[in-house]
C-alpha positions as CSV (number, residue, x, y, z in Angstrom):
1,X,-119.3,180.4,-43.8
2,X,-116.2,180.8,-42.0
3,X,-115.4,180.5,-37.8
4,X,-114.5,184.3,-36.4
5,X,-114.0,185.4,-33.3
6,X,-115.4,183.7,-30.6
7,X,-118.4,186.0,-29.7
8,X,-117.6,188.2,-26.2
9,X,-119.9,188.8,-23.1
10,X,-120.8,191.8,-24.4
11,X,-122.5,190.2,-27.6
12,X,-123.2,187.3,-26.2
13,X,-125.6,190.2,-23.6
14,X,-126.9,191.5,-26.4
15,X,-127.8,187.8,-28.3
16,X,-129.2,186.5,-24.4
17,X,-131.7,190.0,-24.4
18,X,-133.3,189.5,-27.7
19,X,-134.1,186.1,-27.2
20,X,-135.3,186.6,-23.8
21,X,-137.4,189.5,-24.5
22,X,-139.2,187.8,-27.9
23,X,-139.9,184.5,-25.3
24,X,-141.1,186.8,-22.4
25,X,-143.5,188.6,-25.2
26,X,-145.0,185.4,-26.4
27,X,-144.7,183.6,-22.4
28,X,-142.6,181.0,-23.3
29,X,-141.2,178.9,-20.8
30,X,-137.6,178.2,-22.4
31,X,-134.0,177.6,-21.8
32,X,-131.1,179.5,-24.4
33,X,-127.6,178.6,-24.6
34,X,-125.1,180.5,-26.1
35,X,-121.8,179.2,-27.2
36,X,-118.9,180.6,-28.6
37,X,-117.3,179.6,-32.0
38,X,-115.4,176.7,-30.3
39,X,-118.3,175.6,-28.7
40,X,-117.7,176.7,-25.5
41,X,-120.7,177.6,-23.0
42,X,-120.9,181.8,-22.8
43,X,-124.1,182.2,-21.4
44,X,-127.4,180.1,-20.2
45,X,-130.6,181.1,-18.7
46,X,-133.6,179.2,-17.8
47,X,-137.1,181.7,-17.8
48,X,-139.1,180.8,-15.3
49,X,-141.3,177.7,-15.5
50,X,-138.9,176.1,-17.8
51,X,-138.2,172.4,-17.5
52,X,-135.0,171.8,-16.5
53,X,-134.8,169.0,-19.4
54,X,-134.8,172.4,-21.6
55,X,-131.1,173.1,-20.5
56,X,-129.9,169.9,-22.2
57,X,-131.6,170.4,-25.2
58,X,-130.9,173.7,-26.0
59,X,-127.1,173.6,-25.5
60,X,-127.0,170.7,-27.7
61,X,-129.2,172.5,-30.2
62,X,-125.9,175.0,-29.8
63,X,-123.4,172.7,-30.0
64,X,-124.8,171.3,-33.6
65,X,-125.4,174.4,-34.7
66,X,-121.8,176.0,-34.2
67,X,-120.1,172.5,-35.0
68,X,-122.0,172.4,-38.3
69,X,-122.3,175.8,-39.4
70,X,-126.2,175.4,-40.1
71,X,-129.2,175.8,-38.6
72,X,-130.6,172.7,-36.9
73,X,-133.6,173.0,-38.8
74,X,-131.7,172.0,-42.0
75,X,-131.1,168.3,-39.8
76,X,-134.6,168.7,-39.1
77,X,-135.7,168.8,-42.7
78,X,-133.3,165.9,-43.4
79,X,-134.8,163.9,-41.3
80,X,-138.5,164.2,-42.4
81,X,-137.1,163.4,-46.0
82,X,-136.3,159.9,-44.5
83,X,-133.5,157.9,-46.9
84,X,-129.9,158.8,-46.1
85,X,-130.8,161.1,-44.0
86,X,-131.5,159.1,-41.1
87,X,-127.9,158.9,-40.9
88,X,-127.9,162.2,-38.5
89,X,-130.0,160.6,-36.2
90,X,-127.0,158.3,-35.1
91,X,-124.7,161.0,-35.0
92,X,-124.6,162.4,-31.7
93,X,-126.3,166.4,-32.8
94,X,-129.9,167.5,-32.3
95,X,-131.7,166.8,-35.2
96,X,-134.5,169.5,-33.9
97,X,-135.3,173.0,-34.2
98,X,-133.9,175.8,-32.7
99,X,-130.3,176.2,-33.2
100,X,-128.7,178.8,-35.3
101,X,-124.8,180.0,-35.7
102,X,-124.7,183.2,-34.2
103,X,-123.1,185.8,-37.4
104,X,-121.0,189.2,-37.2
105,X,-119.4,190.5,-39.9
106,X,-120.3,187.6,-42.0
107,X,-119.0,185.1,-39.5
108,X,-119.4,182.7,-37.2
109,X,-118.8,183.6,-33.6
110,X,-121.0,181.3,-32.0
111,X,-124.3,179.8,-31.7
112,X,-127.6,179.8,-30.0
113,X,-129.8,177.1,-28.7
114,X,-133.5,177.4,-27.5
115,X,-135.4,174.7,-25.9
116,X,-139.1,174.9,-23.9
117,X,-141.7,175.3,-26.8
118,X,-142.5,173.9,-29.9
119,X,-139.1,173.6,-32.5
120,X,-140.5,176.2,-34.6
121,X,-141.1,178.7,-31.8
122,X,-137.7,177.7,-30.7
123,X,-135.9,179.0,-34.0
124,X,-138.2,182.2,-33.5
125,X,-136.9,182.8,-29.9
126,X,-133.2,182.3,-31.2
127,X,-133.6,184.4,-34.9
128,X,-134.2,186.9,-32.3
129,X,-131.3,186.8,-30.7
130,X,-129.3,186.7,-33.4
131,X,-131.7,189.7,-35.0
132,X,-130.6,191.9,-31.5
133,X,-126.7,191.7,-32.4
134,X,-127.1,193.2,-36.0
């Protein structure tokens, strides 16, 4: 999939309230990170009761996402296979759960990063964020 548009505030707004609202349902304590298709920092917010470690990881959940064009969890699944895979442990990109490219109009205009809970809860938090943009 191609790079669009970096996302604006506006969607960016819209990405930051669905994430926020499906963590605040579930009272999870995380951090999201947007970025914008050149990996540039749009928006961050840390929930209450969130480690401050969260930030970290959830922008560079972000940054692999968007630099990639893939869902972290797809480095995640890598890695569990073991073999050549372990090569993206070395690399420098979060090789966890709960990163996603942020897509409009069949694009990439950014990405999303969510830290604070389990990886799988994470990718929840930011699927809907990306779910409140459509």
């Amino acid at each position: 999939m191609a790079y669009g548009s970096p996302i604006n505030l506006e969607q960016a707004k819209k990405v930051m309230a669905g994430a926020e609202a499906e963590a605040k349902k579930n009272n999870w304590p995380v951090a999201i990170v947007i970025l914008d298709s050149g990996g540039q920092m749009v928006m961050m917010q840390r929930l209450d009761n969130t480690q401050w470690g969260s930030v970290d990881i959830a922008k560079e959940k972000a940054r692999t996402a968007v630099a990639l064009r893939r869902p972290t969890k797809v480095l995640q699944d890598g890695i569990a296979q073991g073999g050549v895979n372990l090569r993206f442990l070395s690399t420098g990109f979060s090789v966890l759960e709960g990163g996603i490219p942020i897509v409009h109009e069949n694009k990439i205009i950014g990405s999303i990063g969510v830290s604070g809970v389990t990886s799988q809860q994470d990718a929840q938090t930011a699927q809907a964020g990306q779910d409140a943009l459509k």
